[in-house]
N, C-alpha and C positions, 0 to 999 in steps of 0.2 A: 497139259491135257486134262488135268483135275478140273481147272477153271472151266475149260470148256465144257467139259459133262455137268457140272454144276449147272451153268448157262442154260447148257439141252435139257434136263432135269428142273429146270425152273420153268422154262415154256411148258413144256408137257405137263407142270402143277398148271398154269395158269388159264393151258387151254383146256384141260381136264374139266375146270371149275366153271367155267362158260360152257361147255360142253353138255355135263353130267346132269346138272338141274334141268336142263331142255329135254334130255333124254327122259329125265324119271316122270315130267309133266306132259309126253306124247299120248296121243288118245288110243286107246286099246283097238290093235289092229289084227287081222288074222296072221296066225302064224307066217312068217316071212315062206319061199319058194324060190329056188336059185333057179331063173328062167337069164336066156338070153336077154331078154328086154331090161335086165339090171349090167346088164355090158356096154363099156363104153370105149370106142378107141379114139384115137388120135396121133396126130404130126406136129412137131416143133421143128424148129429151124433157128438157133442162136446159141449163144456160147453159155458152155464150156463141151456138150454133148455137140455141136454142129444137129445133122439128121438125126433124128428119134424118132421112135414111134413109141405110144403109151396104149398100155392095155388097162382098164380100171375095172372093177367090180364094185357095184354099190351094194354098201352094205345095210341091214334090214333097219339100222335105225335112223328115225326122223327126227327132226327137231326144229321147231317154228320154221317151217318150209323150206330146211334145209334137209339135204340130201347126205349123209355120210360116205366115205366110199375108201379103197385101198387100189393103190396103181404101181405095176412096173413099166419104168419106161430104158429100153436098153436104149444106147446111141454111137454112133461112129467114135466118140470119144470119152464113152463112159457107159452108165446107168446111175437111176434113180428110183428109190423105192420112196413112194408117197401116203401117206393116211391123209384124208384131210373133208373138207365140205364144201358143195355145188347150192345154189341157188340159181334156178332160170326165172329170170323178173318178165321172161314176155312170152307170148308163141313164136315169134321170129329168132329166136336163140339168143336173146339177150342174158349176161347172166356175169356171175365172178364166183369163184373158187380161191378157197384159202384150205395152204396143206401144211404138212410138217414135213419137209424130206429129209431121205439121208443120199449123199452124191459118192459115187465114187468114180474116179477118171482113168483116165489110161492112156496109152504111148501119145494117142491122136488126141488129145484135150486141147481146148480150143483157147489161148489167153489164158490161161493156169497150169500150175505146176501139173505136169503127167503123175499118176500113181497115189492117187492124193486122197483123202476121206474128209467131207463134209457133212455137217449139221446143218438145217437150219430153217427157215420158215419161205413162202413164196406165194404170193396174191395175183391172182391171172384173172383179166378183164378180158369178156369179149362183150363187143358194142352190137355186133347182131352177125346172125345166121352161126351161131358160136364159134365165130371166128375171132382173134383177140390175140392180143399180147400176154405174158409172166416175165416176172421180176422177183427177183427172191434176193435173202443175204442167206451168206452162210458160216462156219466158225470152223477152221481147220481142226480137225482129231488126229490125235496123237503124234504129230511130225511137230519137228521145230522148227527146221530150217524154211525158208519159202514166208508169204504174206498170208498172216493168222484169218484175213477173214478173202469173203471169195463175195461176187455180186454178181447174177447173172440175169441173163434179158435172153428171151425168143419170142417168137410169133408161134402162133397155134391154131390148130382146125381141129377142132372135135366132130367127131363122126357119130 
């Protein structure tokens, strides 16, 4: 379990540091405003949650045209809490997202151990009208017994 928190604790330096300087270099914007129009939802369909749905909230900071944001996604076979960043490359909903989750499963987990806690990172492409694919790896927390790391894959429609 040590090792793994290490692991988790070395991304969050590294993506901290790619992060942090984008943020202090944003250009001075008006006070952020928590309006509906920074809400974002969405559907997944693939393992280890099967059905989900994700509720996101962008949050106020920018960074070379990326979007920050924090998401809960509950699922028939779990949830997942996300931090992570959006960029739309087009008006047709082109775009990719890179998060940091944390996964946890339950009785209905899809192809992984039931009752389980996950770390890990996940990059989701959508090709247009922000429709797309996610792919993540992830590093089991605190169990020993079962396979130390987890790989997951679904489809996704962002609203």
């Amino acid at each position: 379990m040590m090792a793994a928190l290490r692991h988790l604790m070395l991304w969050l330096t590294v993506c901290g540091c790619v992060v942090l300087p984008g943020i202090a270099d944003a250009q001075e914007e008006p006070p952020p405003v928590w309006t509906t129009d920074r809400l974002m939802v969405g559907f997944h369909y693939g393992f280890p949650l099967k059905w989900s749905g994700v509720i996101a909230a962008q949050l106020p900071a920018s960074f070379r045209n990326n979007k920050a944001f924090i998401a809960a996604e509950p699922g028939i076979g779990g949830w997942r809490a996300s931090v992570g960043a959006y960029r739309l490359t087009s008006d047709l909903g082109s775009g990719y997202v890179a998060r940091a989750s944390f996964l946890r499963t339950n009785g209905n987990a899809w192809r992984t151990s039931p009752n389980s806690s996950f770390a890990g990172a996940e990059f989701q492409f959508m090709p247009i009208f922000i429709t797309g694919v996610r792919v993540g790896g992830f590093v089991r927390l605190g169990q020993r017994s079962g396979p130390r790391g987890l790989f997951t894959a679904d489809i996704s429609l962002m609203l």
